[in-house]
C-alpha positions as CSV (number, residue, x, y, z in Angstrom):
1,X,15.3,-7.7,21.5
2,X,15.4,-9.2,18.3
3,X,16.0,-7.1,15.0
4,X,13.1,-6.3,12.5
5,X,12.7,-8.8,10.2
6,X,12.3,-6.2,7.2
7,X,14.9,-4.4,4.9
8,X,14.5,-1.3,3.0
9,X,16.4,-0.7,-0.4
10,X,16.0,2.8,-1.6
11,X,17.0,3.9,-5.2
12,X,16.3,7.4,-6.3
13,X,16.4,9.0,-9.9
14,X,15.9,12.4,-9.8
15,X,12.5,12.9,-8.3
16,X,11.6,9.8,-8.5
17,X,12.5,7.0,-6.1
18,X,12.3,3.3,-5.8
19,X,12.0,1.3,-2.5
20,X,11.9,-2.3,-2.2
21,X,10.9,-3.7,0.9
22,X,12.0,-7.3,2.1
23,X,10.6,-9.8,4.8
24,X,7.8,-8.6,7.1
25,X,5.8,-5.6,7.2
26,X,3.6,-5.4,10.9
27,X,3.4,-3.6,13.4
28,X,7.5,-4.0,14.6
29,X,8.6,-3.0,11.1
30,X,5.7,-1.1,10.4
31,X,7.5,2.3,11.7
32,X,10.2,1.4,9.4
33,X,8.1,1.4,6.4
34,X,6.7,5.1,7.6
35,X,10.3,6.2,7.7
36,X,11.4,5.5,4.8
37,X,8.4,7.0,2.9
38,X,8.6,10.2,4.6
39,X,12.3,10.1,4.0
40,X,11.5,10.0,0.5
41,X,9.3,13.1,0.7
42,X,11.4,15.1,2.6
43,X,14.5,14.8,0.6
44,X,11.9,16.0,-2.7
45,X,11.1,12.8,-4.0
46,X,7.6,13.5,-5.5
47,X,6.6,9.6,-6.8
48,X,7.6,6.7,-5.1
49,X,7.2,3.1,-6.5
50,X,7.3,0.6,-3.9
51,X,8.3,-2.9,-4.9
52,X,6.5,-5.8,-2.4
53,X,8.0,-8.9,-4.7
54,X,10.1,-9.4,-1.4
55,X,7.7,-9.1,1.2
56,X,6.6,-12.4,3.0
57,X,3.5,-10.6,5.0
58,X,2.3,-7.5,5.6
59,X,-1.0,-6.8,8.4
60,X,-3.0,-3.9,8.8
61,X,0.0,-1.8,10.1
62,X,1.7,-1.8,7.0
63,X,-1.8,-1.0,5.2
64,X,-1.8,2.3,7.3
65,X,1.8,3.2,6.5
66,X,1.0,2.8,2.9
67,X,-1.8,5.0,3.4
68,X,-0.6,7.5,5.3
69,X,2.6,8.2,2.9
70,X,-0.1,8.2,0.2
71,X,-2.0,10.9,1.6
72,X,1.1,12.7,2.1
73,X,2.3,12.0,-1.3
74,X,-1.1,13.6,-3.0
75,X,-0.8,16.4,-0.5
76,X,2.6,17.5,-1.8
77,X,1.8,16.7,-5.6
78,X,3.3,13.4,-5.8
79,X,2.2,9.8,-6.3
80,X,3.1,6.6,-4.1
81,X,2.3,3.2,-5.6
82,X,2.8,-0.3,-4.6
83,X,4.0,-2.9,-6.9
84,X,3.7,-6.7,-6.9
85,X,1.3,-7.2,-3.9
86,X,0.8,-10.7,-2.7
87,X,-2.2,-12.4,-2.9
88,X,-2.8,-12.1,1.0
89,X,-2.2,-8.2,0.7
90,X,-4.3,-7.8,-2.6
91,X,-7.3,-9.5,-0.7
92,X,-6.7,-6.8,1.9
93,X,-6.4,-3.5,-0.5
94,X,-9.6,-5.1,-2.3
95,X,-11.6,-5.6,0.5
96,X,-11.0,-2.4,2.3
97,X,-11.5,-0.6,-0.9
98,X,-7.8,1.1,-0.4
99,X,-6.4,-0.8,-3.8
100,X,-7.3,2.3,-6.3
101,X,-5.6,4.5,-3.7
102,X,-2.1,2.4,-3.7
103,X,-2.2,0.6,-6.9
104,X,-4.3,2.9,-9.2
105,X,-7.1,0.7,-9.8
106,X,-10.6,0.7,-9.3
107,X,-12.1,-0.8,-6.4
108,X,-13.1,-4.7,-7.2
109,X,-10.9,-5.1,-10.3
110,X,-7.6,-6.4,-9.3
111,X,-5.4,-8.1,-11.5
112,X,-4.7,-11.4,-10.7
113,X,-0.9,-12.1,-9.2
114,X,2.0,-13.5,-11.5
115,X,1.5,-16.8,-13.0
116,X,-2.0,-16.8,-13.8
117,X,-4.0,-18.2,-10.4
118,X,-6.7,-15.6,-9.8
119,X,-6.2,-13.2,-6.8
120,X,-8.4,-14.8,-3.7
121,X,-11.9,-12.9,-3.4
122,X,-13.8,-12.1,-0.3
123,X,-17.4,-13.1,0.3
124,X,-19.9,-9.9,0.3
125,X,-20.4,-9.1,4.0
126,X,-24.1,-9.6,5.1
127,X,-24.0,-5.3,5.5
128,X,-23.7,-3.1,2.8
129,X,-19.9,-1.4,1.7
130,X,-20.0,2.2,1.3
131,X,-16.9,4.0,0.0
132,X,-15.2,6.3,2.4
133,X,-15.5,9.1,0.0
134,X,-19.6,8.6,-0.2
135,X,-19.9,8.8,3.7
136,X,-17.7,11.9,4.0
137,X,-19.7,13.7,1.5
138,X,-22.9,12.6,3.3
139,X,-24.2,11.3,0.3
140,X,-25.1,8.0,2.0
141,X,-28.0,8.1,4.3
């Protein structure tokens, strides 16, 4: 079985904690990514910059790990934000609408990556998007 093509770099400064991730984030490496970010928690880290400038791909799976460590970063008064997303991942955070819960912007208004070349956009879907938050509240109907 080969090894997973990702590496984790932690550095922490008091409650505060940087982890660069390098290679591939999918569904293989995908627990690693989990790991690490509930490590963080654990040990009292209560914001936790991630640093994707390293990563060569990242799928769904990593999407969710992201996610999930963010939900359990709010829930224990802490941030989690991703850094430096590539243009493959920032299509995915925009079009999911999950980019102002992992980067702190608002849905739609990514910055475009290093260098100046705008971030790829996504044609409207024929349907209609409705934020998560809108359908759990019931407001849409």
């Amino acid at each position: 079985m080969p090894l997973p093509q990702l590496t984790v770099y932690r550095h922490d400064r008091r409650q505060r904690a940087l982890i660069t991730l390098a290679g591939e984030i999918d569904l293989e490496t995908a627990p690693l990514v989990h790991a690490a970010l509930a490590r963080c928690l654990s040990d009292g880290i209560r914001t936790v910059d991630v640093d994707l400038t390293p990563v060569t791909f990242c799928d769904c799976s990593g999407l969710s790990a992201f996610l999930h460590a963010a939900q359990k970063s709010t829930e224990a008064d802490g941030t989690l934000r991703l850094h430096h997303p590539s243009p493959a991942l920032r299509l995915i955070l925009d079009t999911t609408g999950s980019g102002f819960l992992l980067l702190g912007v608002p849905f739609g208004h990514l910055s475009p990556p290093l260098g100046g070349v705008p971030a790829p956009t996504a044609q409207a879907p024929p349907h209609r998007i409705v934020p998560l938050a809108s359908l759990l509240s019931g407001e849409v109907r």
